[in-house]
N, C-alpha and C positions, 0 to 999 in steps of 0.2 A: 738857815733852818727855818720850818714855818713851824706856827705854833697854834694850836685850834685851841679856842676858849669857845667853851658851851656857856650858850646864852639862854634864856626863855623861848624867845620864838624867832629868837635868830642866832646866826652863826658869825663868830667874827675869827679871821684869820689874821695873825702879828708876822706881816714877811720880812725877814730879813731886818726885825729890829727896826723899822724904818718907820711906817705906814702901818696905820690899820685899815683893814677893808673890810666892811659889814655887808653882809648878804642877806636880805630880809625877803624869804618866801611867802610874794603876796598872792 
């Protein structure tokens, strides 16, 4: 399951419990 955590001015998405991946809209 993915899980979205709201950031300030980025998004980070928790997949699968494993890795997090930050996505930072520059």
């Amino acid at each position: 399951m993915i899980s979205l955590i709201g950031a300030f001015s980025f998004s980070c998405f928790r997949i699968e419990n494993m890795y997090l991946a930050c996505f930072f809209p520059n």
